[in-house]
C-alpha positions in Angstrom: 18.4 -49.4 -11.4 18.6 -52.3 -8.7 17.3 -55.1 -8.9 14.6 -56.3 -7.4 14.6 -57.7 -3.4 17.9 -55.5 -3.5 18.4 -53.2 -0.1 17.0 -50.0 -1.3 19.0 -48.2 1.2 22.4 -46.9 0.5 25.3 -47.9 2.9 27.6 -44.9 1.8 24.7 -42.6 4.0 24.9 -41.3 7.0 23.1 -44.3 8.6 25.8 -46.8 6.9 26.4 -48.6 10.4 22.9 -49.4 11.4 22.2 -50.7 7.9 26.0 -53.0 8.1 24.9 -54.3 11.6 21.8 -55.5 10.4 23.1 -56.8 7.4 25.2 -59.0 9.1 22.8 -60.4 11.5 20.5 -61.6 9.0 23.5 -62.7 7.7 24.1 -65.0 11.1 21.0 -65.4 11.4 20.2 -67.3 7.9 23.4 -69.2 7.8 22.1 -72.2 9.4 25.3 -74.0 9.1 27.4 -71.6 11.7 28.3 -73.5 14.3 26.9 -72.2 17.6 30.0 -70.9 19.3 30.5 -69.1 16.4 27.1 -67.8 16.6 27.8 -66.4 19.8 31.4 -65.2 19.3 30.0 -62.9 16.1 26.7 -61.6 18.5 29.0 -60.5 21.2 31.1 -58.3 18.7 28.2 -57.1 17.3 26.7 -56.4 20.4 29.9 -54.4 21.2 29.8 -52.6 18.0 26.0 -52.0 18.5 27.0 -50.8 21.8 29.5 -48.1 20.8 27.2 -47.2 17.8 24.8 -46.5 20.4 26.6 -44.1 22.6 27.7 -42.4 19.3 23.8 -42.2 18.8 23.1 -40.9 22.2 25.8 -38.4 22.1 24.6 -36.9 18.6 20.9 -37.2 19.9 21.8 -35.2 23.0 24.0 -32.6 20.7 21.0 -32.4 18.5 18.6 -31.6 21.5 21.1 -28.9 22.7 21.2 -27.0 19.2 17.3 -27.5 18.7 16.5 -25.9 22.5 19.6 -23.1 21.2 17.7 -22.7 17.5 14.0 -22.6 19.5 15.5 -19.9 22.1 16.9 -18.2 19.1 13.8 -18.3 17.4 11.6 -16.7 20.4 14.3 -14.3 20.7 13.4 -13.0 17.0 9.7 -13.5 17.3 10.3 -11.2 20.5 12.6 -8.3 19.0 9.8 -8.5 15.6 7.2 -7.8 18.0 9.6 -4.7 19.7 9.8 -3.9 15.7 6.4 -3.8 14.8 5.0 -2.2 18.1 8.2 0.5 17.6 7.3 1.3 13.9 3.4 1.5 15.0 4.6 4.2 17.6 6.3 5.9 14.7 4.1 6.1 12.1 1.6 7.2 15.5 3.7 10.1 16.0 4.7 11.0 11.9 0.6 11.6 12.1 -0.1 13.4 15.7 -0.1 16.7 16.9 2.3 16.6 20.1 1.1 18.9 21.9 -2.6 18.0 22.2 -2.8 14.4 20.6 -5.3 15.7 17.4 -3.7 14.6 14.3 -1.7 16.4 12.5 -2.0 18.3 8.8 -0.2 15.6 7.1 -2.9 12.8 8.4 -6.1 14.9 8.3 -5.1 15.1 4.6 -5.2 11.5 4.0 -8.7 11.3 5.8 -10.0 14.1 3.8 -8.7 12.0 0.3 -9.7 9.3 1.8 -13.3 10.6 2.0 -13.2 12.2 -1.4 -12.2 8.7 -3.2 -15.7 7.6 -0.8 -17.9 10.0 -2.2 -17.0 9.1 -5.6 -18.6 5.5 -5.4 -21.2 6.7 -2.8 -22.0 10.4 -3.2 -21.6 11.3 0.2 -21.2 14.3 1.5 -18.9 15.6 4.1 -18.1 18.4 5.8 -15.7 20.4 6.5 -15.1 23.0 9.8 -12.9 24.7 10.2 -12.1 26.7 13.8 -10.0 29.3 15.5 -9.9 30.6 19.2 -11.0 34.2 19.3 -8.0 36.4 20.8 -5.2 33.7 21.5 -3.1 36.0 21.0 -3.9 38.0 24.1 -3.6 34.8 26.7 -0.3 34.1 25.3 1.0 37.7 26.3 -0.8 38.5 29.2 -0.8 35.1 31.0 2.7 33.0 28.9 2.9 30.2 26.4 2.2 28.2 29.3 -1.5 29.4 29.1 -1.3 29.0 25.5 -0.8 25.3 25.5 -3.5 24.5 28.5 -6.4 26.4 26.4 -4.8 24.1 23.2 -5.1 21.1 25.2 -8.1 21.6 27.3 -10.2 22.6 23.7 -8.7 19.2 21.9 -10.2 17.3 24.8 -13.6 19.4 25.1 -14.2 19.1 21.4 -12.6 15.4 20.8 -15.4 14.7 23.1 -18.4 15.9 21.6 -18.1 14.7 18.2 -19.2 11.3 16.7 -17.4 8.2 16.6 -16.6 9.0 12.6 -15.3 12.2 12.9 -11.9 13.8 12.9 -10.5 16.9 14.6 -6.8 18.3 13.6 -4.5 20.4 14.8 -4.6 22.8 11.5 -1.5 24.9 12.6 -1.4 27.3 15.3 -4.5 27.7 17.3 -6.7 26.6 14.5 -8.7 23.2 14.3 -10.1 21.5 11.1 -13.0 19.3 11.4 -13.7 16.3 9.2 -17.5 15.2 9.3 -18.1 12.2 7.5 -21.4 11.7 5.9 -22.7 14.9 6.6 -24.4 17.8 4.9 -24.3 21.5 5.2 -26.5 22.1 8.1 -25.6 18.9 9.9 -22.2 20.5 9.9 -23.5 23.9 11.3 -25.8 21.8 14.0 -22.9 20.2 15.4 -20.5 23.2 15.1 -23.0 25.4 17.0 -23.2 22.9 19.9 -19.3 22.6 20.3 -19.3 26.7 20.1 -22.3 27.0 22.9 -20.4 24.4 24.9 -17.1 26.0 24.7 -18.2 29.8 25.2 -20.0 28.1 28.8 -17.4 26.2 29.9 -15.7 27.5 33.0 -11.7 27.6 32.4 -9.1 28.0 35.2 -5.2 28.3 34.7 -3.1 29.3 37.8 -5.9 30.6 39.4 -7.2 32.7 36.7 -10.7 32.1 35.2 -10.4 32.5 31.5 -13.3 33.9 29.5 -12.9 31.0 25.9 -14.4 31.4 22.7 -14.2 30.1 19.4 -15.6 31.0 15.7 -16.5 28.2 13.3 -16.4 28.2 9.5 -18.5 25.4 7.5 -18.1 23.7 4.0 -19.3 20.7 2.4 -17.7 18.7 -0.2 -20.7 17.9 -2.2 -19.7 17.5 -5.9 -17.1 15.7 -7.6 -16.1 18.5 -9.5 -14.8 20.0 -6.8 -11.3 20.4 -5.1 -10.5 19.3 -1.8 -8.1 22.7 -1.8 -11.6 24.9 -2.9 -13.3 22.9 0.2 -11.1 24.1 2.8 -10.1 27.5 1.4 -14.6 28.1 1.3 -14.4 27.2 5.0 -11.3 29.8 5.9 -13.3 32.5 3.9 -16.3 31.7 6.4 -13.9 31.4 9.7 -12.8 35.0 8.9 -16.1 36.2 8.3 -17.3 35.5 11.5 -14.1 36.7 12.5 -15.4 40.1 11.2 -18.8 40.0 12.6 -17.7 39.6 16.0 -16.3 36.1 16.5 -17.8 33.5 18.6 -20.2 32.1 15.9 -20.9 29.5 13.0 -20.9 30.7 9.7 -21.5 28.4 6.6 -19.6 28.7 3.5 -20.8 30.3 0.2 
């Protein structure tokens, strides 16, 4: 340990000549017995020293200033190609959970809304329901007028039906030409109210592809997720056993679930 009134710094550090020239101008300067030439000799090599200790300075400030402006480009060019990382791997996951064709999500992410409402009910005892909805005789536009007919009617019915349900609800591209509906807070006949104004809506609607009017209808089976005890799997299969009952009956209608 040093003792006290000792220089704290140590000379053997990187700022060893600073700290030596101004040792030895308090040195000069507290020897009152230098005779004045000598004074002035010993200031003008100092001064000499100080001045090539200051270019040194300059040099390694300017070298310092060029790495930093280098390091901060550097940095803003990471920060940038982050940002292209993150918006990429939002695109991804976006499209791992999207139906291509008509921009409903897919099976894979109505899943995890339809979990995700289950683990809901359990600390609120929601309901929801549950739709699911074919177009009557798809079959028949695909051979008569091509695939090309095919995919407008898909399209045009995503965006017709996207836009007549609530803010909270879900529609999905089920597989094929068949839709699943996820109603959120909703009981059995809410789920029949608004399925029978999306069926009225699309059997009204006036469709044209290549010049063709095209006569659209769809059939609608409703279930309700209403108990804990039950399975998600028993929810949907209860609303496919209604779809093809309407099916049966005639198609174009709303049938609820059993």
């Amino acid at each position: 340990m040093g003792k006290k009134g000792e220089n704290i710094f140590n000379t053997s550090l990187i700022f060893s000549s600073e700290f030596d020239q101004l040792r030895q101008i308090k040195e000069i300067l507290s020897n009152k017995n230098l005779p004045k030439d000598d004074i002035i000799r010993q200031y003008l090599l100092l001064g000499k020293q100080f001045e090539q200790l200051l270019k040194k300075t300059i040099k390694l400030t300017k070298i310092g200033d060029t790495y930093q402006k280098k390091l901060l480009k550097a940095n803003e060019s990471i920060q940038k190609q982050n940002k292209e990382l993150i918006e990429m791997h939002k695109q991804l996951k976006l499209i791992a959970r999207t139906d291509p064709l008509t921009d409903l999500s897919n099976r894979r992410d109505m899943m995890e809304k339809i979990l995700y409402e289950k683990n809901r009910f359990e600390r609120n005892s929601r309901s929801f329901a549950i739709v699911l909805v074919d177009i009557d005789n798809f079959k028949l536009f695909n051979d008569q007028y091509g695939h090309d007919c095919g995919d407008f009617i898909l399209v045009t019915l995503a965006k017709l039906m996207m836009s007549m349900v609530r803010k909270q609800d879900s529609i999905s591209r089920w597989g094929g030409e068949e839709f699943l509906f996820l109603l959120p807070e909703t009981d059995i006949n809410g789920g029949k109210i608004i399925s029978e104004r999306i069926r009225e809506k699309i059997a009204h609607s006036s469709y044209v592809f290549n010049g063709q009017k095209l006569s659209i209808t769809m059939t609608f089976g409703v279930s309700v997720y209403d108990n804990i005890e039950m399975d998600i799997e028993e929810v949907i299969k209860k609303a496919d056993i209604a779809l093809y009952k309407g099916k049966k009956i005639g198609k174009n209608c709303v049938i609820i679930a059993q």
